[in-house]
C-alpha positions in Angstrom: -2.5 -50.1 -26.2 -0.5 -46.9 -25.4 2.6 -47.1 -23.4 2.5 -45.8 -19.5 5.3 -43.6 -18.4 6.3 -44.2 -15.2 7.6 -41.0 -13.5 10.8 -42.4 -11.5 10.9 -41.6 -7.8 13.5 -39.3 -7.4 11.8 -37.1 -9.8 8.5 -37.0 -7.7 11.1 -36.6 -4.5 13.1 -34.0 -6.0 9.3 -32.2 -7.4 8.0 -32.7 -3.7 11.2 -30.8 -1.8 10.5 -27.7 -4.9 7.2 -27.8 -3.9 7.8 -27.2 -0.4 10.6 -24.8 -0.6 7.8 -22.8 -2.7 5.3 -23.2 -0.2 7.8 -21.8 2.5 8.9 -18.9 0.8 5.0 -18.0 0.3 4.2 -19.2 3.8 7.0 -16.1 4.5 5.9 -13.6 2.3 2.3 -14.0 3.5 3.0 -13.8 6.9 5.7 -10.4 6.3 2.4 -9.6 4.1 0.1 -9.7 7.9 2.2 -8.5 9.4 2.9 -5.2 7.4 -1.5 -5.5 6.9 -1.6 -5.2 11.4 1.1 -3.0 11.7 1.0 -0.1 9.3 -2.4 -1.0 7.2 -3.2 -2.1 3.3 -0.9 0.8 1.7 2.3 -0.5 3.6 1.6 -3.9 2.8 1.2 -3.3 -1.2 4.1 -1.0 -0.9 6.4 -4.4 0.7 4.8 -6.7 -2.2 6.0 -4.3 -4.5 9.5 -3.7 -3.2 9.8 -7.9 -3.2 8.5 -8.4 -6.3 9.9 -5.1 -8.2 13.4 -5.2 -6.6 13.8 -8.9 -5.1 14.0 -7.6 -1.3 14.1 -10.8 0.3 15.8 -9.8 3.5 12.6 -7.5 3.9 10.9 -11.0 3.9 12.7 -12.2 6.4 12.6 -9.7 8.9 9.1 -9.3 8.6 8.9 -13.2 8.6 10.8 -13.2 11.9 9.1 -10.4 13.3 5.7 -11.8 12.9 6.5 -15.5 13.5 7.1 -13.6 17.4 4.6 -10.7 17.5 1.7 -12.7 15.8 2.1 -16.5 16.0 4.0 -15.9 19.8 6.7 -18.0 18.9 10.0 -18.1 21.0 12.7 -15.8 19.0 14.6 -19.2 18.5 12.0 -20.5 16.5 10.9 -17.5 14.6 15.1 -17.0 13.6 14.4 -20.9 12.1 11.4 -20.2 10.5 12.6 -16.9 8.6 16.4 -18.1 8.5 16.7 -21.5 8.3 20.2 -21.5 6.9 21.7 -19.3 9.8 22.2 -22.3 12.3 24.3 -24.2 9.3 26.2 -20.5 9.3 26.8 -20.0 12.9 29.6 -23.0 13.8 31.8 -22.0 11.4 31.7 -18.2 11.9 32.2 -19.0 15.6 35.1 -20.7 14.6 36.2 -18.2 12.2 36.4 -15.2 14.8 37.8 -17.4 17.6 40.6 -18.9 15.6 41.5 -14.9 14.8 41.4 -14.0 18.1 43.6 -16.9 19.1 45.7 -16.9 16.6 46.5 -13.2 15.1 48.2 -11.6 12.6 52.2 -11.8 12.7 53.0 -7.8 12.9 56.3 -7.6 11.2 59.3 -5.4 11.4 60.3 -3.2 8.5 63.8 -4.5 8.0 65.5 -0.9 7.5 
């Protein structure tokens, strides 16, 4: 009798979050995809799908993401901004904190000593 391989679980977990970052990025590009279809018709659509694939545009994705998560689906803008740019909330607290510790704390101007 052959021997079974067992596949160990954080393999599957690890396959399962690939899968579903690759399932997000072509929920995105499908919906920039609609969006660009309603908008400006089949020749502006192929045009974005070339300009993704050909030059790796992906804040052309995004936008359009954004913009149709609140023109099509209605979201809020909150939601669409979490849909398209997930990472920008992570980004936010610390470039706050970046441009108010500068602003509190500025550069020393100095003298020339001559």
């Amino acid at each position: 009798m052959a021997a079974r391989h067992r596949i160990p679980v954080p393999d599957v977990l690890a396959i399962g979050a690939i899968s579903a970052l690759a399932a997000l990025r072509l929920l995105r590009l499908g919906l920039a995809i609609l969006l660009l279809l309603k908008l400006w018709g089949p020749w502006a659509a192929a045009a974005g799908v070339a300009a993704v694939v050909l030059f790796g545009l992906n804040w052309l994705v995004r936008v359009g993401a954004l913009v149709g998560a609140v023109l099509l689906w209605h979201w809020p803008l909150v939601a669409g901004l979490a849909f398209a740019a997930p990472r920008l909330f992570t980004m936010l607290p610390g470039a706050i904190a970046h441009v108010l510790a500068r602003w509190r704390h500025p550069r020393m101007l100095w003298q020339p000593l001559a």
